[in-house]
mmCIF file of the protein (N, C-alpha, C, O) and its ligand, coordinates in Angstrom:
data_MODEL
# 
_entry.id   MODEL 
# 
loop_
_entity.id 
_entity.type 
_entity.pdbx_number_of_molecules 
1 polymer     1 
2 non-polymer 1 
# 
_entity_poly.entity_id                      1 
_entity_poly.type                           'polypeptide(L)' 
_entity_poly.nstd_linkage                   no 
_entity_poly.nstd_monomer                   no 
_entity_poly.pdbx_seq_one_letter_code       
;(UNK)(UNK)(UNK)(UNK)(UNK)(UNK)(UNK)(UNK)(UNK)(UNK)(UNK)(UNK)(UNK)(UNK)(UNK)(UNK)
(UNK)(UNK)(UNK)(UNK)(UNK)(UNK)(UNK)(UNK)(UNK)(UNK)(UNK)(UNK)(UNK)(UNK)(UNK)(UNK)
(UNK)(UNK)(UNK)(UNK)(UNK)(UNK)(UNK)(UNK)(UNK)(UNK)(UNK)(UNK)(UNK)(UNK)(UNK)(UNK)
(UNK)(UNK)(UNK)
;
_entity_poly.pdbx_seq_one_letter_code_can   XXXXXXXXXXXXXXXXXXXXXXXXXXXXXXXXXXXXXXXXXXXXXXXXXXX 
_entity_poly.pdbx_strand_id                 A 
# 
loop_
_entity_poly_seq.entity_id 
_entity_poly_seq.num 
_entity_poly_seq.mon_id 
_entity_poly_seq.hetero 
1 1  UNK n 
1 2  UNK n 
1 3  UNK n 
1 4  UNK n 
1 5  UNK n 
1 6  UNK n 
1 7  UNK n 
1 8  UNK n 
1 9  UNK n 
1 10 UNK n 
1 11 UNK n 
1 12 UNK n 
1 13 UNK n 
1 14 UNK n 
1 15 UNK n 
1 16 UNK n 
1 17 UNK n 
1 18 UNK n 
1 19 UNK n 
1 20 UNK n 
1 21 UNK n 
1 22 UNK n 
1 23 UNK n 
1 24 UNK n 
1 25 UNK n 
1 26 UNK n 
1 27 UNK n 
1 28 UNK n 
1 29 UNK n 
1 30 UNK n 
1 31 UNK n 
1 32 UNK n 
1 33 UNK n 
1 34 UNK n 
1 35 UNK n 
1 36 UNK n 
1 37 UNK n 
1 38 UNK n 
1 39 UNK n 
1 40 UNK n 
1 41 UNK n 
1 42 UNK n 
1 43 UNK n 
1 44 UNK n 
1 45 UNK n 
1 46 UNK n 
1 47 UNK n 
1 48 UNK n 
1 49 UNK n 
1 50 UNK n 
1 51 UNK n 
# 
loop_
_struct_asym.id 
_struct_asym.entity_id 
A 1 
B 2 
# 
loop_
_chem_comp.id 
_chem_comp.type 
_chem_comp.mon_nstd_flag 
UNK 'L-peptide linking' . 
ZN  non-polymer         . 
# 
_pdbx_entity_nonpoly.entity_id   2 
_pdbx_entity_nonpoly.name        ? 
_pdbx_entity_nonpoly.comp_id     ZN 
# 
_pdbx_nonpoly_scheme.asym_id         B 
_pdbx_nonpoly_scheme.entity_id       2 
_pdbx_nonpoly_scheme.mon_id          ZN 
_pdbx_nonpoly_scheme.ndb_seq_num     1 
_pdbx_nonpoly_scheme.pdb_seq_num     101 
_pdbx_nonpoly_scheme.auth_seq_num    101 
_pdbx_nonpoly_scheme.pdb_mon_id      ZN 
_pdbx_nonpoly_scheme.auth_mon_id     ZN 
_pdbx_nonpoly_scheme.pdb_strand_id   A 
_pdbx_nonpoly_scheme.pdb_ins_code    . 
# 
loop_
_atom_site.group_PDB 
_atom_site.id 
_atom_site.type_symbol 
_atom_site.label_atom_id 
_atom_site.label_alt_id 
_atom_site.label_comp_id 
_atom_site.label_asym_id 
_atom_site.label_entity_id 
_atom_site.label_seq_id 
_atom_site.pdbx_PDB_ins_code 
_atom_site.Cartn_x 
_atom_site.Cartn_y 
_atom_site.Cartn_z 
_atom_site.occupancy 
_atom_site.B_iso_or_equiv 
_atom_site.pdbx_formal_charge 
_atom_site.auth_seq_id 
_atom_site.auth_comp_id 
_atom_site.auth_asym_id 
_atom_site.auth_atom_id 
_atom_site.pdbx_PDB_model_num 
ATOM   1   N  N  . UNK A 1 1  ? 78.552 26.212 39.418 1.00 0.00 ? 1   UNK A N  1 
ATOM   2   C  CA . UNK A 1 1  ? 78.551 27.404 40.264 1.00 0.00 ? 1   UNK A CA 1 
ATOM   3   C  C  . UNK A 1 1  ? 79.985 27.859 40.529 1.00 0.00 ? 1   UNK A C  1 
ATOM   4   O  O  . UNK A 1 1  ? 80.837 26.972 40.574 1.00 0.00 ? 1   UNK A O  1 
ATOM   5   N  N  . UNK A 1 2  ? 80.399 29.249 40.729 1.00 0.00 ? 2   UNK A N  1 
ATOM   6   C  CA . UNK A 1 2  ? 81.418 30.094 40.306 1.00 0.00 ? 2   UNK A CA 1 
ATOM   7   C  C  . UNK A 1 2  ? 81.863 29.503 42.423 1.00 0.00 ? 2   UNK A C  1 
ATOM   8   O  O  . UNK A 1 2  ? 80.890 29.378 43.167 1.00 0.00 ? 2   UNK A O  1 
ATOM   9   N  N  . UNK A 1 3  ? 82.884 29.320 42.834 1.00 0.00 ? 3   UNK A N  1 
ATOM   10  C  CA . UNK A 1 3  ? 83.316 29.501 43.768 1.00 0.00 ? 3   UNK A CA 1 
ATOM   11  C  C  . UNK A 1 3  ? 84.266 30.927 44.290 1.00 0.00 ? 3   UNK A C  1 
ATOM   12  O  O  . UNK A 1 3  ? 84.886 31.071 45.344 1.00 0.00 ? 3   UNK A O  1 
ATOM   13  N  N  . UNK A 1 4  ? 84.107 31.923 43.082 1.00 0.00 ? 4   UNK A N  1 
ATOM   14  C  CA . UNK A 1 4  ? 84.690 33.051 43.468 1.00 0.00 ? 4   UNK A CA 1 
ATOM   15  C  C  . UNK A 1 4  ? 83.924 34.148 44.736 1.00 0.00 ? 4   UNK A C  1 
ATOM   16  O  O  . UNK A 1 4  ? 82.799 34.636 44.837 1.00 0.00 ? 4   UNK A O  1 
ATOM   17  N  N  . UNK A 1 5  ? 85.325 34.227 45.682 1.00 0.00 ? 5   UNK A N  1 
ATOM   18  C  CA . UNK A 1 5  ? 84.377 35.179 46.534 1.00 0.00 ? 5   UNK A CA 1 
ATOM   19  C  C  . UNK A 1 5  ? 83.593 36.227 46.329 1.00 0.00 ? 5   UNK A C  1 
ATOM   20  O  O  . UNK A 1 5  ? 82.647 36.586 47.029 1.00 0.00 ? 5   UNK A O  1 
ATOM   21  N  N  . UNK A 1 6  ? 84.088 36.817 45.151 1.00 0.00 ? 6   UNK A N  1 
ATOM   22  C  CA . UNK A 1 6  ? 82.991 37.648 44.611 1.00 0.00 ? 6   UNK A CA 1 
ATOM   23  C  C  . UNK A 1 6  ? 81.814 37.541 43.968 1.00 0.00 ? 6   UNK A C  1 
ATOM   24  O  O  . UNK A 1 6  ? 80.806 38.246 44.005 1.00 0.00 ? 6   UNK A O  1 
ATOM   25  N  N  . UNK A 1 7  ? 82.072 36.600 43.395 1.00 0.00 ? 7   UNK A N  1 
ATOM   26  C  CA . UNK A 1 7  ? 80.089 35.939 43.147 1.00 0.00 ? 7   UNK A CA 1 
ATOM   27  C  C  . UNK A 1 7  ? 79.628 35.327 44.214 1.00 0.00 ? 7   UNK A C  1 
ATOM   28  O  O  . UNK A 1 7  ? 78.426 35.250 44.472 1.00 0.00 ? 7   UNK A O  1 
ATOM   29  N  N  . UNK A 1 8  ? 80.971 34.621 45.243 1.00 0.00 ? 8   UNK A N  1 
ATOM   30  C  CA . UNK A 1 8  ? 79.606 34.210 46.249 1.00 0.00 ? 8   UNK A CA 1 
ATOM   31  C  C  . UNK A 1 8  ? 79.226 35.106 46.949 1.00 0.00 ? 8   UNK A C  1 
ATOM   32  O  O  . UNK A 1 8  ? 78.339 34.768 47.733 1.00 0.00 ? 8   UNK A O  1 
ATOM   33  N  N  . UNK A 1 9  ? 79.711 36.715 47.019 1.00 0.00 ? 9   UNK A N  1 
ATOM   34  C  CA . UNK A 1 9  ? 79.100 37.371 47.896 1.00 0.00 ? 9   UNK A CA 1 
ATOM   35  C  C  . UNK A 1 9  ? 78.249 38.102 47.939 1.00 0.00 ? 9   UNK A C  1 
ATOM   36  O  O  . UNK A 1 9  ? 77.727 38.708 48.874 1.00 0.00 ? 9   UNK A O  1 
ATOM   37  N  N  . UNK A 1 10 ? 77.926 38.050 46.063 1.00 0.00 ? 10  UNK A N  1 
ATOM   38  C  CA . UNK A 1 10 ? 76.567 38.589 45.689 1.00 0.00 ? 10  UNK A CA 1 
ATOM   39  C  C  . UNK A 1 10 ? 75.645 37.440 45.667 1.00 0.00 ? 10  UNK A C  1 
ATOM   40  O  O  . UNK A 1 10 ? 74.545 37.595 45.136 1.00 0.00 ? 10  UNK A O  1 
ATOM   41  N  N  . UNK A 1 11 ? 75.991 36.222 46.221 1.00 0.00 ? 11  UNK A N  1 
ATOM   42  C  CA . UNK A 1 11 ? 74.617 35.415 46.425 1.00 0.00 ? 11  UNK A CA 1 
ATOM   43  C  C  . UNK A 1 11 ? 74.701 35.484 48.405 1.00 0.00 ? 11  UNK A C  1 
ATOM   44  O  O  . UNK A 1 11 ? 74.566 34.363 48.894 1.00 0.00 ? 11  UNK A O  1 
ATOM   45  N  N  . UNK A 1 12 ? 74.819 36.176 49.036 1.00 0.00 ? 12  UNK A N  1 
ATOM   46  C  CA . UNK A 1 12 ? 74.600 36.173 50.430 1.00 0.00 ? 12  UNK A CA 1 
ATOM   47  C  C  . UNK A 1 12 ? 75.066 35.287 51.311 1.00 0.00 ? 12  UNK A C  1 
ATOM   48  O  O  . UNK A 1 12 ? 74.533 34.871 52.339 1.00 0.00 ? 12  UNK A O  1 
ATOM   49  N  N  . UNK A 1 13 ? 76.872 34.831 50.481 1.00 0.00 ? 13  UNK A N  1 
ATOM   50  C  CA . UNK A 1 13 ? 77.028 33.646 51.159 1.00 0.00 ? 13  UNK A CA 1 
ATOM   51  C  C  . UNK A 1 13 ? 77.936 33.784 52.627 1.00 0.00 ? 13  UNK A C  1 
ATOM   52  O  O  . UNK A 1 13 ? 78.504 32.898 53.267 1.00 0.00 ? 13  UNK A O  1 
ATOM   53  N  N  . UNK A 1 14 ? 77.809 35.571 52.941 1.00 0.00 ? 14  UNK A N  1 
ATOM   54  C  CA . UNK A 1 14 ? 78.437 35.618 53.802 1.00 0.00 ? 14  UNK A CA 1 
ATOM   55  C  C  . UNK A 1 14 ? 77.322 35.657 55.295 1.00 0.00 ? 14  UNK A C  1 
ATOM   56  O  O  . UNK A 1 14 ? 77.853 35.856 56.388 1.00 0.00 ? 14  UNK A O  1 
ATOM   57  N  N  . UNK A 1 15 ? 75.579 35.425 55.197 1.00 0.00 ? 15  UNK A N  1 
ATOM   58  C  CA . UNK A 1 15 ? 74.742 35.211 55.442 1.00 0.00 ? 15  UNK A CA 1 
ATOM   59  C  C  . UNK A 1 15 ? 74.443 34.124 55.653 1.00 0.00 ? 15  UNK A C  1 
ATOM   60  O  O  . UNK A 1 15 ? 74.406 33.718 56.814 1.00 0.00 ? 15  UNK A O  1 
ATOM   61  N  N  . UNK A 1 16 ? 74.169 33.408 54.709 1.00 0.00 ? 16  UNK A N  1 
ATOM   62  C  CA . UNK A 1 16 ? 73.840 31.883 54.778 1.00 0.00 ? 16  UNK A CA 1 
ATOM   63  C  C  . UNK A 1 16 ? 75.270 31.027 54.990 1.00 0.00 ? 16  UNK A C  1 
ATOM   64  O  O  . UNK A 1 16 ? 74.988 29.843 54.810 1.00 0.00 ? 16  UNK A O  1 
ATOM   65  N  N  . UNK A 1 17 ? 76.531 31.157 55.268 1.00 0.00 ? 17  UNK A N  1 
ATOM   66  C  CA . UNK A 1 17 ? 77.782 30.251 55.574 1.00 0.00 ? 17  UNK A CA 1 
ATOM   67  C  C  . UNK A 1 17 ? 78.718 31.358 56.051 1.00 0.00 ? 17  UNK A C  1 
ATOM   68  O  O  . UNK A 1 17 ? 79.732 31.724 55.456 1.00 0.00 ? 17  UNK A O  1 
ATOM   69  N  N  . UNK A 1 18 ? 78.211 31.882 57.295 1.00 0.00 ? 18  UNK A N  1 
ATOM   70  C  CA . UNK A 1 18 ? 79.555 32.848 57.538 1.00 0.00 ? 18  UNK A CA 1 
ATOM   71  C  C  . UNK A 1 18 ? 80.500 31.855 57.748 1.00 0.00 ? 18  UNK A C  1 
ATOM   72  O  O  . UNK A 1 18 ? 81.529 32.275 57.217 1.00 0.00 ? 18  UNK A O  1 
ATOM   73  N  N  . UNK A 1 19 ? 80.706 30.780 58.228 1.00 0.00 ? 19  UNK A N  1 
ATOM   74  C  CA . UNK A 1 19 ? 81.843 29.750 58.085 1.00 0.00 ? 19  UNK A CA 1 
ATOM   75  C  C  . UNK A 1 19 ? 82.813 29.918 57.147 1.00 0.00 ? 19  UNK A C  1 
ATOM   76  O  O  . UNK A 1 19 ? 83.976 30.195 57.441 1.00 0.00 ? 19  UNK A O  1 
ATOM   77  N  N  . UNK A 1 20 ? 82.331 29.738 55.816 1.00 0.00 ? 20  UNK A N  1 
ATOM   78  C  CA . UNK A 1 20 ? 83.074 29.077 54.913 1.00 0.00 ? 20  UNK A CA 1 
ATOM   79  C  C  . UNK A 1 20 ? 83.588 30.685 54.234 1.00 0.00 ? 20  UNK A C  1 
ATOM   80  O  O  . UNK A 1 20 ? 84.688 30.880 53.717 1.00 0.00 ? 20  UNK A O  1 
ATOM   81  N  N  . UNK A 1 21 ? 82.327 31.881 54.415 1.00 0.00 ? 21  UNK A N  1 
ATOM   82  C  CA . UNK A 1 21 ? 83.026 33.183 54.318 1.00 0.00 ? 21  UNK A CA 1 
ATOM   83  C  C  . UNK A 1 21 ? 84.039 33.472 54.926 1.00 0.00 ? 21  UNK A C  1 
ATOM   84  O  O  . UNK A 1 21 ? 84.929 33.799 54.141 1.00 0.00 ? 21  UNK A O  1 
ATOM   85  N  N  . UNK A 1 22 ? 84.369 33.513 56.076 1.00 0.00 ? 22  UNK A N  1 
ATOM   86  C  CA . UNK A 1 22 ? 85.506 33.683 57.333 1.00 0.00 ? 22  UNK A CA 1 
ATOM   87  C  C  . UNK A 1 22 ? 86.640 33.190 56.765 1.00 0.00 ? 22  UNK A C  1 
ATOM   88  O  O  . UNK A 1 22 ? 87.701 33.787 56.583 1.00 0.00 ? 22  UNK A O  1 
ATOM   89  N  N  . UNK A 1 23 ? 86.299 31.832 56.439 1.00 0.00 ? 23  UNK A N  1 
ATOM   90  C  CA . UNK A 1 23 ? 87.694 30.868 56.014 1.00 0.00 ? 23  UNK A CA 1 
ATOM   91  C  C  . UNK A 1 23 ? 88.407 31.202 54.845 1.00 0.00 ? 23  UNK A C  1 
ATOM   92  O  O  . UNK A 1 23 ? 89.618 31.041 54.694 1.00 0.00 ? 23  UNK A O  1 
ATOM   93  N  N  . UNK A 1 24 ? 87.201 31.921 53.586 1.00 0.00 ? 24  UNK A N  1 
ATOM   94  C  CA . UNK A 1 24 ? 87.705 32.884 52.737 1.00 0.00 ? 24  UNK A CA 1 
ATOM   95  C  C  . UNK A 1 24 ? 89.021 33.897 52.761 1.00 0.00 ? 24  UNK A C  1 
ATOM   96  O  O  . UNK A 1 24 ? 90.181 33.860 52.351 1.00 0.00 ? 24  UNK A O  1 
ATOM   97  N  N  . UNK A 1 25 ? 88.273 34.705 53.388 1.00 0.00 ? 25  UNK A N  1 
ATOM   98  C  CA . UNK A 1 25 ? 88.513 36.310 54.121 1.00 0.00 ? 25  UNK A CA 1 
ATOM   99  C  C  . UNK A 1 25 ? 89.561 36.006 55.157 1.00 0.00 ? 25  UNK A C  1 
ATOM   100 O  O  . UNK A 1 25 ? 90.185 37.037 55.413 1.00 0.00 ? 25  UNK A O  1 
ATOM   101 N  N  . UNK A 1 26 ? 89.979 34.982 55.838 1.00 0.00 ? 26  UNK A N  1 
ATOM   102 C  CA . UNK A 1 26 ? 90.880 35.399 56.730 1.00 0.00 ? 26  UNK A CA 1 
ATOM   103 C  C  . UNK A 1 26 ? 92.481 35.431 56.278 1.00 0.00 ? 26  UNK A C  1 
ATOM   104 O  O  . UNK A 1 26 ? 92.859 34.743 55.330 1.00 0.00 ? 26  UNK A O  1 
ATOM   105 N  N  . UNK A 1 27 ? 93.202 36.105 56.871 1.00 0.00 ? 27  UNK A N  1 
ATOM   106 C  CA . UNK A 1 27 ? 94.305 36.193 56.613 1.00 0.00 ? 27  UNK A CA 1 
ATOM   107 C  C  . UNK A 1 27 ? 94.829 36.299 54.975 1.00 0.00 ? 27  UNK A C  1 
ATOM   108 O  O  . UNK A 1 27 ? 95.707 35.729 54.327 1.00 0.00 ? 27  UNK A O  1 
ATOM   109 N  N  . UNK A 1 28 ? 93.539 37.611 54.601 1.00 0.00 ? 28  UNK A N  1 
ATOM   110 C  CA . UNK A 1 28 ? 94.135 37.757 53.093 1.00 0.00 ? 28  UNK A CA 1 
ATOM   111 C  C  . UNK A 1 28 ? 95.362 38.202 52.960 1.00 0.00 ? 28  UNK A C  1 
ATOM   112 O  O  . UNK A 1 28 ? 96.057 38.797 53.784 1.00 0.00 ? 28  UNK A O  1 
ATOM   113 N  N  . UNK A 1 29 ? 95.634 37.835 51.712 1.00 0.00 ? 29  UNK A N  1 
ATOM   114 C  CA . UNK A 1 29 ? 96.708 38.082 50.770 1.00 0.00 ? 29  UNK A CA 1 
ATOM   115 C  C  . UNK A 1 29 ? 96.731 38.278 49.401 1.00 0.00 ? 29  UNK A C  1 
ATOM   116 O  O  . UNK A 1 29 ? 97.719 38.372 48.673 1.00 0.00 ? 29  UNK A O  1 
ATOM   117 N  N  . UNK A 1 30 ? 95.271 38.345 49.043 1.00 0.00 ? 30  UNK A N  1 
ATOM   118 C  CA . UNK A 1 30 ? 95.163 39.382 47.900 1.00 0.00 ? 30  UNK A CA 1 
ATOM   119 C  C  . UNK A 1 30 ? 93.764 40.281 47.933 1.00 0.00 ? 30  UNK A C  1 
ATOM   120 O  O  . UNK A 1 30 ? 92.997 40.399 48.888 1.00 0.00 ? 30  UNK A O  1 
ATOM   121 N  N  . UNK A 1 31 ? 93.656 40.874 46.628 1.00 0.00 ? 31  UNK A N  1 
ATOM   122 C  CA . UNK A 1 31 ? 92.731 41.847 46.638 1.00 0.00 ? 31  UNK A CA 1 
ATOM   123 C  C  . UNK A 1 31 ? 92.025 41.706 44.929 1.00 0.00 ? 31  UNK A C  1 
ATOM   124 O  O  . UNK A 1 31 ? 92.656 41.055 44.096 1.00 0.00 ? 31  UNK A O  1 
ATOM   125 N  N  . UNK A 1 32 ? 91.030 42.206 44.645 1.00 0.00 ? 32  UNK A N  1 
ATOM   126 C  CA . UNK A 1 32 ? 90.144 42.175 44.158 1.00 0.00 ? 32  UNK A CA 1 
ATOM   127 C  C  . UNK A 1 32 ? 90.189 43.652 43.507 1.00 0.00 ? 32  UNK A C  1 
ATOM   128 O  O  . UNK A 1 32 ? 89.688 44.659 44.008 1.00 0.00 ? 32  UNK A O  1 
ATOM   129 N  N  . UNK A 1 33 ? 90.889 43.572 42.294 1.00 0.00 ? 33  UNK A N  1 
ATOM   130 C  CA . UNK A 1 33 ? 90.935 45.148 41.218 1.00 0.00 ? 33  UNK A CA 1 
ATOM   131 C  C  . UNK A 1 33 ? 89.789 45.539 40.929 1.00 0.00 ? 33  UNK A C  1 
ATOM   132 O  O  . UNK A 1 33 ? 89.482 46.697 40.644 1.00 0.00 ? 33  UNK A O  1 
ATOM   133 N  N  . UNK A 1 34 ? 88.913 44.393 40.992 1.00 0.00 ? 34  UNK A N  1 
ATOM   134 C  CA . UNK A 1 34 ? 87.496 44.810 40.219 1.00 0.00 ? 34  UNK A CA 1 
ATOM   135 C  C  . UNK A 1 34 ? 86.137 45.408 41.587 1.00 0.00 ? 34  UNK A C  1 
ATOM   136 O  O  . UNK A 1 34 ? 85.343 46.341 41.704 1.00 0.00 ? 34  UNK A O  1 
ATOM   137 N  N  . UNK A 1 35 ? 86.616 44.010 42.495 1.00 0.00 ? 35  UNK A N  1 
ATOM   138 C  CA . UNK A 1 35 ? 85.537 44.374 43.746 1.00 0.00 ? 35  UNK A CA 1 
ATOM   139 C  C  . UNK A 1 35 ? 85.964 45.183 44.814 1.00 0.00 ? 35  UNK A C  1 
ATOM   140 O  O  . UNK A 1 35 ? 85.071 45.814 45.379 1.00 0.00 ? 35  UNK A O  1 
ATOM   141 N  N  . UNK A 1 36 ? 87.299 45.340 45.295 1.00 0.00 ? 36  UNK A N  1 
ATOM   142 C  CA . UNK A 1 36 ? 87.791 45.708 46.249 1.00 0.00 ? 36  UNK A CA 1 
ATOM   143 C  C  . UNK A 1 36 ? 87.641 44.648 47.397 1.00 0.00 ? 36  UNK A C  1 
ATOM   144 O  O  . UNK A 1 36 ? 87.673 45.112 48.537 1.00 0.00 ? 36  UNK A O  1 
ATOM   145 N  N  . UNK A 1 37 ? 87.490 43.358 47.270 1.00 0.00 ? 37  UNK A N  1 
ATOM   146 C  CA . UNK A 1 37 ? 87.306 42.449 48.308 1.00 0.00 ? 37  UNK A CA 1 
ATOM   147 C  C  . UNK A 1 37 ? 89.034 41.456 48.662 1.00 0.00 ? 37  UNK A C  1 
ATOM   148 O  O  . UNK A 1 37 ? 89.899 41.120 47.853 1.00 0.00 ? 37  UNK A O  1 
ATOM   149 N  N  . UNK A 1 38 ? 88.982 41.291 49.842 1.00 0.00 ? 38  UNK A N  1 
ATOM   150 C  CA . UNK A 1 38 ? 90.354 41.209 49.974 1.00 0.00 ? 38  UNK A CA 1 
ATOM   151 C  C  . UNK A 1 38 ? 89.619 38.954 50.299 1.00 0.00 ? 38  UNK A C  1 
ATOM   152 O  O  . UNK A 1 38 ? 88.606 38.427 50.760 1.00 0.00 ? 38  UNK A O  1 
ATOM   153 N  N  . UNK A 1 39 ? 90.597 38.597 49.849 1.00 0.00 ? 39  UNK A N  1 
ATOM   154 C  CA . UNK A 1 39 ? 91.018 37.249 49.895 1.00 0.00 ? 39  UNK A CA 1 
ATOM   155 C  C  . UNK A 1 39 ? 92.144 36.766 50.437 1.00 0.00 ? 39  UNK A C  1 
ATOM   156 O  O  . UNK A 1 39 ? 93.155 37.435 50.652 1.00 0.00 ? 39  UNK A O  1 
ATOM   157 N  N  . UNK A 1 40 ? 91.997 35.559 50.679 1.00 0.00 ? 40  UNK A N  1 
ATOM   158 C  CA . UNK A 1 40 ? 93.319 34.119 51.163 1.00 0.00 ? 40  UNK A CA 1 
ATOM   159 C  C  . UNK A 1 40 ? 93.971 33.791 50.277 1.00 0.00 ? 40  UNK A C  1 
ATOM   160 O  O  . UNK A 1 40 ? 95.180 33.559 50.296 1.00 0.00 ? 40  UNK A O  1 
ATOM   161 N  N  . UNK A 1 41 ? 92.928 33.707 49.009 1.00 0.00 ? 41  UNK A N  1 
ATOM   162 C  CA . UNK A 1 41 ? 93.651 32.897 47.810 1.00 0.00 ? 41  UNK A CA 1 
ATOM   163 C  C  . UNK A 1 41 ? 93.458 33.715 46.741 1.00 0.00 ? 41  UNK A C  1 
ATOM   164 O  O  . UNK A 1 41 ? 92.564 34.559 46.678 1.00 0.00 ? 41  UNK A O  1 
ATOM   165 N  N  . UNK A 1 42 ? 94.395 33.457 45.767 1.00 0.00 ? 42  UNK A N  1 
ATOM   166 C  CA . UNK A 1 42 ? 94.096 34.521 44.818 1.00 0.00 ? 42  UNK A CA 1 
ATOM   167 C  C  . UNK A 1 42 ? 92.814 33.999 43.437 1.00 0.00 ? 42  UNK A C  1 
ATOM   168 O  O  . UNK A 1 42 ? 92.196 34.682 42.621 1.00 0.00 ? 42  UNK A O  1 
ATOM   169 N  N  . UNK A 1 43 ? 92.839 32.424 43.721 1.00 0.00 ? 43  UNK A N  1 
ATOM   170 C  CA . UNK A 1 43 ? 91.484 32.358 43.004 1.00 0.00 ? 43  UNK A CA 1 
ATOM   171 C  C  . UNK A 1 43 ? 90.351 32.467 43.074 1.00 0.00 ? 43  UNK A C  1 
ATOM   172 O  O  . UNK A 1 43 ? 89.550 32.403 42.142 1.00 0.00 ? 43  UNK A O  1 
ATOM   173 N  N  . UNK A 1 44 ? 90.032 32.731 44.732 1.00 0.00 ? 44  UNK A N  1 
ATOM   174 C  CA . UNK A 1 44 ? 88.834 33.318 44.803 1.00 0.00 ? 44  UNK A CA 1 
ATOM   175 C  C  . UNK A 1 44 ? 88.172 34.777 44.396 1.00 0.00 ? 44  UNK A C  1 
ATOM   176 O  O  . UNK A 1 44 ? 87.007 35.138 44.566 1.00 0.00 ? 44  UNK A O  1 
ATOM   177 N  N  . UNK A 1 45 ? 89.310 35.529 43.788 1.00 0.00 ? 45  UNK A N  1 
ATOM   178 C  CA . UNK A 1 45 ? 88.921 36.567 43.139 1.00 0.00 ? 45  UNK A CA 1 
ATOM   179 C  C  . UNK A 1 45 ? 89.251 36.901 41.537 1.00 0.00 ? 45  UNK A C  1 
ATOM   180 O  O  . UNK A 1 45 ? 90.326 36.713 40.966 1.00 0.00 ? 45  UNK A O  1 
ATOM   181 N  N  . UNK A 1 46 ? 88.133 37.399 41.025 1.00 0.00 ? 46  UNK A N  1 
ATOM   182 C  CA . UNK A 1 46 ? 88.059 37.737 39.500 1.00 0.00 ? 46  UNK A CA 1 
ATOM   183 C  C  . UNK A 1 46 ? 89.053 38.466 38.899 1.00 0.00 ? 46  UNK A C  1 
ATOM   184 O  O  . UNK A 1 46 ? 89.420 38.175 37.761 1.00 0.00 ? 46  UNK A O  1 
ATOM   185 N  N  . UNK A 1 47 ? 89.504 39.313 39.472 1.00 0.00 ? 47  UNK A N  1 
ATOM   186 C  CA . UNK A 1 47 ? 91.053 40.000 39.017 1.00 0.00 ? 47  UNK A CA 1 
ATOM   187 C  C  . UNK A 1 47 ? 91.858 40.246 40.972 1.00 0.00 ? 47  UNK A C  1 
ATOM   188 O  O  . UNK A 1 47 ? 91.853 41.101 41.857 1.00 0.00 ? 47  UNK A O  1 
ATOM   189 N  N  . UNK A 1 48 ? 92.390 38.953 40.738 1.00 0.00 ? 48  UNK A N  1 
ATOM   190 C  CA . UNK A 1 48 ? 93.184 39.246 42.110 1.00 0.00 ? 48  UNK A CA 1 
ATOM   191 C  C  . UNK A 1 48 ? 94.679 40.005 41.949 1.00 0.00 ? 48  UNK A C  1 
ATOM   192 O  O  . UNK A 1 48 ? 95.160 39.931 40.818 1.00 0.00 ? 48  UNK A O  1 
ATOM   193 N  N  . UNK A 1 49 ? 95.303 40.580 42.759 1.00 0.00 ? 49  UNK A N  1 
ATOM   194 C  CA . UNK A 1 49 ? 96.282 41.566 43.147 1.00 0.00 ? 49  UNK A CA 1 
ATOM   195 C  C  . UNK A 1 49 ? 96.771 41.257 44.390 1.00 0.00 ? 49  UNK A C  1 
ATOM   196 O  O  . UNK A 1 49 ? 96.077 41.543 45.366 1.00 0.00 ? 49  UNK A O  1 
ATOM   197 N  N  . UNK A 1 50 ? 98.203 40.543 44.589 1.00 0.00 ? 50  UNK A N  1 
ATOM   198 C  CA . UNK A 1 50 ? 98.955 40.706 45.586 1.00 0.00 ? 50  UNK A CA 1 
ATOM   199 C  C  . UNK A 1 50 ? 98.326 42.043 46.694 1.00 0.00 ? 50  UNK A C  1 
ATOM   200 O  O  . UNK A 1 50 ? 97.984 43.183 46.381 1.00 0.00 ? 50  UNK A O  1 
ATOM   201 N  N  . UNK A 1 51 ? 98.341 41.503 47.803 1.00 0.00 ? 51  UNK A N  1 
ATOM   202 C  CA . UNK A 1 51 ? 98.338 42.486 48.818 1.00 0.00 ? 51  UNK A CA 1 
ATOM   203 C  C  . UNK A 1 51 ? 99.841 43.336 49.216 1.00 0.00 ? 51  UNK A C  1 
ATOM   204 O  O  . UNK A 1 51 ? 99.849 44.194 50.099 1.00 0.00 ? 51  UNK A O  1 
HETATM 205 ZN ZN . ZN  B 2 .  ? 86.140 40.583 42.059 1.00 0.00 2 101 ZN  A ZN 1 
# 
């Protein structure tokens, strides 16, 4: 299973673990060319981009 925030957020994992979503998402520092979803780390996204 893909640990990217963007696949986990098409499986509802900001639903079923807002926890571990939050811990994602906070204090991003990058962004997501493809999703527009902003991240912590840049491997949680599929084409990440410096913020
Ligand atoms: Zn993405």
């Amino acid at each position: 299973m893909s640990d990217k925030l963007c696949s986990l957020v098409k499986k509802n994992v900001h639903e079923e673990d807002p926890k571990a979503y939050k811990k994602l998402i906070s204090e991003p520092k990058y962004w997501c060319k493809k999703c527009g979803r902003a991240a912590a780390k840049s491997s949680s996204l599929c084409k990440s981009k410096k913020l």
